[in-house]
C-alpha positions in Angstrom: -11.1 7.1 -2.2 -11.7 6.0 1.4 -14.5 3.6 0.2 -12.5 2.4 -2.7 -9.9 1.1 -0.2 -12.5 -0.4 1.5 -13.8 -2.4 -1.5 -10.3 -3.5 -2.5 -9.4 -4.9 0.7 -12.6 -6.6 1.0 -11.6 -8.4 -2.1 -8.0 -9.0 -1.3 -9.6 -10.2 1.4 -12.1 -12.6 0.0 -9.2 -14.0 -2.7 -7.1 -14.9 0.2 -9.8 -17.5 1.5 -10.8 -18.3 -1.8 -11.2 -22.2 -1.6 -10.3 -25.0 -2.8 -7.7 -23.7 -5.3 -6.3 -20.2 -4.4 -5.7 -18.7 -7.8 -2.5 -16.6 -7.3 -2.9 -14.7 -10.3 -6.5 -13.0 -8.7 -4.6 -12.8 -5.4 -1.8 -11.0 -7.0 -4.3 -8.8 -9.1 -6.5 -7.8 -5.9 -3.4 -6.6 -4.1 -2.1 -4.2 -6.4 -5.1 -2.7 -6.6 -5.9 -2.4 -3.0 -2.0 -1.3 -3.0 -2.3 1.9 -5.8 -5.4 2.6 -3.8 -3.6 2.5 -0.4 -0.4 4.7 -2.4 -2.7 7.6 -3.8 -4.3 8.0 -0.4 -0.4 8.6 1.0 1.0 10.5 -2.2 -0.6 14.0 -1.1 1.2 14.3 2.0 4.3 12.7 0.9 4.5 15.4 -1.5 4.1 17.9 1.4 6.9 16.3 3.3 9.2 16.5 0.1 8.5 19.9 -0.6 8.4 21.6 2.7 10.3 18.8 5.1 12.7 17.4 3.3 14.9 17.0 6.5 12.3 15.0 7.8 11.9 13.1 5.4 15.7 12.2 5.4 15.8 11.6 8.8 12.7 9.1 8.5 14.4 7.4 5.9 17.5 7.2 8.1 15.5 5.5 11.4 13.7 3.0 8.9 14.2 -0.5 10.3 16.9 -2.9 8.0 13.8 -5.1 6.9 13.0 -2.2 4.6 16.0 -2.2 2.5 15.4 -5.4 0.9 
């Protein structure tokens, strides 16, 4: 999945300097991908911290800065 990432950013990255005419809708597509890829690399040990550190996980979601919320 590591290399997947890789790829996906590479292309987020390549629609972001896409000139003349950004086209937001390709923008827009390569960064969910590159986002679902980024979430199901973090999934396995947010699952961990739900099922066996569920304090932590409460107290993390208590420290998170207000920028979050929105």
């Amino acid at each position: 999945m590591k290399k997947s990432a890789e790829v996906l950013q590479h292309h987020f990255d390549l629609e972001r300097l896409r000139e003349p005419v950004k086209d937001q809708n390709r923008m827009d597509n390569a960064r969910v991908n590159l986002g679902i890829v980024l979430a199901n690399q973090k999934i396995e040990s947010y699952k961990h911290m739900v099922l066996n550190n569920l304090q932590g996980l409460v107290d993390w979601k208590v420290r998170r800065e207000a920028k979050h919320f929105q």
